[in-house]
N, C-alpha and C positions, 0 to 999 in steps of 0.2 A: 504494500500500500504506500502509495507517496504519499509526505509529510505534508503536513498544510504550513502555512505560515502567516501571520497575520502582522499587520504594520498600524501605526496611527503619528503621524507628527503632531506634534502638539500645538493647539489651536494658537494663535494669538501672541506668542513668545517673541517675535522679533518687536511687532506693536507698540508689546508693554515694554521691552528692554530702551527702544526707540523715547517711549513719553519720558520713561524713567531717567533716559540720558540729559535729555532736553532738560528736564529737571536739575539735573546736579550740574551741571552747566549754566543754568540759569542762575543758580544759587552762587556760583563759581564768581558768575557776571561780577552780580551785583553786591560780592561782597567783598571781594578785593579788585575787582577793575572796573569799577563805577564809582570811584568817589565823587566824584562830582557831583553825580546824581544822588548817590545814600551815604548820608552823612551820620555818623555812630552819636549816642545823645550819653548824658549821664545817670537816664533811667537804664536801670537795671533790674532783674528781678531771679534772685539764688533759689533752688529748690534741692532738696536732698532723694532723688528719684532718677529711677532707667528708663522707667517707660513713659514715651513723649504722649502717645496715643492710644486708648484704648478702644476695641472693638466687640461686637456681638457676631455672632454667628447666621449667614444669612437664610432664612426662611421666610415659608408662606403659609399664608393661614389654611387651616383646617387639616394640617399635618401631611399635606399630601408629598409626594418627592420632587424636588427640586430639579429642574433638567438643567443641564450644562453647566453646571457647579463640579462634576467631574467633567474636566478639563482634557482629558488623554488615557489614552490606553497602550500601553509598547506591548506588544504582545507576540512570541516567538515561540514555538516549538518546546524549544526548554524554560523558558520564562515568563512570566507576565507583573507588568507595573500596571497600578492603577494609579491614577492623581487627581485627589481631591483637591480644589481649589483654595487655599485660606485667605479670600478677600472676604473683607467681614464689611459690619454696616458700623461708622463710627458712633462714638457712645459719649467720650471725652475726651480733654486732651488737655496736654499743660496751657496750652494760648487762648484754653476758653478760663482758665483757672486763674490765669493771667489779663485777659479782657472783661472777664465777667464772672466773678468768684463766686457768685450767690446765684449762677444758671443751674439749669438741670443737667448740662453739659458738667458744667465743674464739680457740680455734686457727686454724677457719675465716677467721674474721673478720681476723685475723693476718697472714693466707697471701696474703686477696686483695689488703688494702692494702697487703703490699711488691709484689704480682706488677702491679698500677697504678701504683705509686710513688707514693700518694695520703697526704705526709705535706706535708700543709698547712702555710706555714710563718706561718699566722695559728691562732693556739690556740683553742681550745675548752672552756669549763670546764663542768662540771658538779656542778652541791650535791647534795646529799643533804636531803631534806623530811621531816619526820616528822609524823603525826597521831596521835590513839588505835587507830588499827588496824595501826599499822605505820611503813611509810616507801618514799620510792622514788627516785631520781636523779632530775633535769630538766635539759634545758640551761637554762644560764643566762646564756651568752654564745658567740660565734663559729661558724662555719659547720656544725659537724657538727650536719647537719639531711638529709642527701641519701640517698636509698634507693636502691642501684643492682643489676646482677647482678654476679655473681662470675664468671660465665663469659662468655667471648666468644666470638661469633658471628664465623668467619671468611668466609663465604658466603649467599647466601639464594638459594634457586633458586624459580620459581615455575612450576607443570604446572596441565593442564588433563585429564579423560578422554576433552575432546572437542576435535575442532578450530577453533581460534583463529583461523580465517582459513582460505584456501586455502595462505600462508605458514606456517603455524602447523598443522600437523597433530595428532592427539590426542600429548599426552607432549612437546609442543614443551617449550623453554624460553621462558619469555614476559619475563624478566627485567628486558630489552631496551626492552620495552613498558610497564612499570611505573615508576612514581617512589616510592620509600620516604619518610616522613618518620618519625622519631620526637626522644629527647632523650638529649643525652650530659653528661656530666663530661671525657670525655675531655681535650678542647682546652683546658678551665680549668686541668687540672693540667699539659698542656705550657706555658701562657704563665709559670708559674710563681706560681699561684693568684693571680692580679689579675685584674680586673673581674668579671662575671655569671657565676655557675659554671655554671647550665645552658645549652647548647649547642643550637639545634635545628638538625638536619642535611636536609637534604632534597636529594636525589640519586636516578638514574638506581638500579634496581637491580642491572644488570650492570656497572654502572662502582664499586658499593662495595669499598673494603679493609676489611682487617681491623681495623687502624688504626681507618677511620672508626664501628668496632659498640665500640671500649672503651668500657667504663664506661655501657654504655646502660642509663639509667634505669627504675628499677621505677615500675610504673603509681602507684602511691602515696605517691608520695616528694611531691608536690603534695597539699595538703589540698582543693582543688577536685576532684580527680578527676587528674590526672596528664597524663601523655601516653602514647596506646598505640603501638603501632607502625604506621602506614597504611600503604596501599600504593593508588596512583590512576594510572588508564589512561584513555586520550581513544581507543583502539581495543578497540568495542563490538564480538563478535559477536553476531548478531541471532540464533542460538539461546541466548541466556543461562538460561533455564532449564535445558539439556539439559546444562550443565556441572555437576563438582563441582574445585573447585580446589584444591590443596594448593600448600602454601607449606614448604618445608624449610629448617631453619636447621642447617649443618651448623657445631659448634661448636670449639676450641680443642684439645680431648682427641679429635676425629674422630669424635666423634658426631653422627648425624643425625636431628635430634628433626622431625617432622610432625606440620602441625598442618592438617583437611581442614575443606571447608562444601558443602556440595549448593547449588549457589545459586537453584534451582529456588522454596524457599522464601522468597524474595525479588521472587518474580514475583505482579503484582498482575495 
């Protein structure tokens, strides 16, 4: 019997890499080769915290599954990745904390860095910049640079509609069978913020804690592109198109958000 083989480039990656760049170049601009136009002030504003921005996890109501939130499929004879997206919906951030400290923005942003306990004990400062159109904060020193969620994921369960094996019947758990990777803070803030703050975890999917999903990284928190959530298995069933997989992440507050992919469109 010949092998089958299945492919997917991943959707949107040069796009985002492209906006992303544009970004850090702009930033590049006007922070050291635009004095003219942005002139640094003597407002300033210290905060002792990593994470610049927090996020929620994106859903829809009435729990249904999200399409195209899984982002890619690699998919090969002896392997398969799957990639869940981690663009979340913002929640707070330090410039609402800093423009408007009594918002629901800044409350947010409040709530999740004592419920991490993400009070860095290396500072952060931020200036205030002004041009002719205005003004806006920048960092100007220290780590709050990091974008993460606000909520944590205690679980991830992984289903199929169809059978995974003769093991693995439709609606199995496959969890077992998968390795997760994505990126945390977490561990940075247990060592007591010393060395690299991002973390990359990579573990068994039914052997994760809850423990191990704090602080996991919003895809954007990297100006290259980030890190999304993966998931890779070395047991192929040889009907891979006839599946559609979901992936549930059941959260902190016991909600269970799902996110689906027909993998069928993945078959070359």
């Amino acid at each position: 019997m010949q092998k089958k083989s299945y492919l997917c480039i991943r959707k949107f990656d040069f796009l985002h890499f492209m906006k992303k760049l544009l970004i850090i170049l702009a930033a590049a601009y006007f922070s050291v080769g635009c004095i003219d136009s942005y002139k640094q002030t003597d407002r300033t504003f210290n905060i002792q915290s990593t994470v610049n921005a927090y996020f929620e996890f994106i859903r829809v109501k009435e729990n249904k599954p999200i399409p195209h939130t899984i982002v890619a499929a690699y998919i090969s004879w002896e392997e398969m990745t799957i990639l869940l997206s981690l663009v979340g919906e913002h929640t707070g951030s330090i410039y609402d904390l800093i423009d408007n400290p009594n918002s629901d923005n800044a409350t947010a942003y409040k709530a999740a860095q004592a419920k991490f306990g993400d009070y860095n004990t290396n500072t952060s400062t931020f200036r205030y910049y002004t041009n002719k159109d205005g003004g806006e904060w920048m960092l100007e020193s220290g780590p709050c640079y990091y974008y993460c969620f606000s909520e944590q994921i205690t679980k991830i369960s992984i289903t199929s509609n169809a059978a995974w094996g003769a093991d693995y019947p439709a609606g199995s758990e496959l969890g077992s069978l998968f390795v997760a990777e994505f990126a945390s803070l977490a561990p940075y803030v247990k060592r007591g913020f010393t060395g690299t703050p991002e973390t990359y975890i990579k573990k068994i999917v039914s052997e994760l804690t809850a423990d191990d999903m704090a602080l996991m990284m919003e895809r954007d928190w990297n100006i290259f592109g980030g890190q999304d959530l993966s998931f890779t298995t070395t047991t192929i069933p040889e009907n891979v198109s006839e599946h559609t997989i979901t992936i549930s992440l059941t959260l902190d507050t016991g909600e269970v958000i799902k996110y689906s992919e027909d993998l069928a469109k993945y078959h070359i």
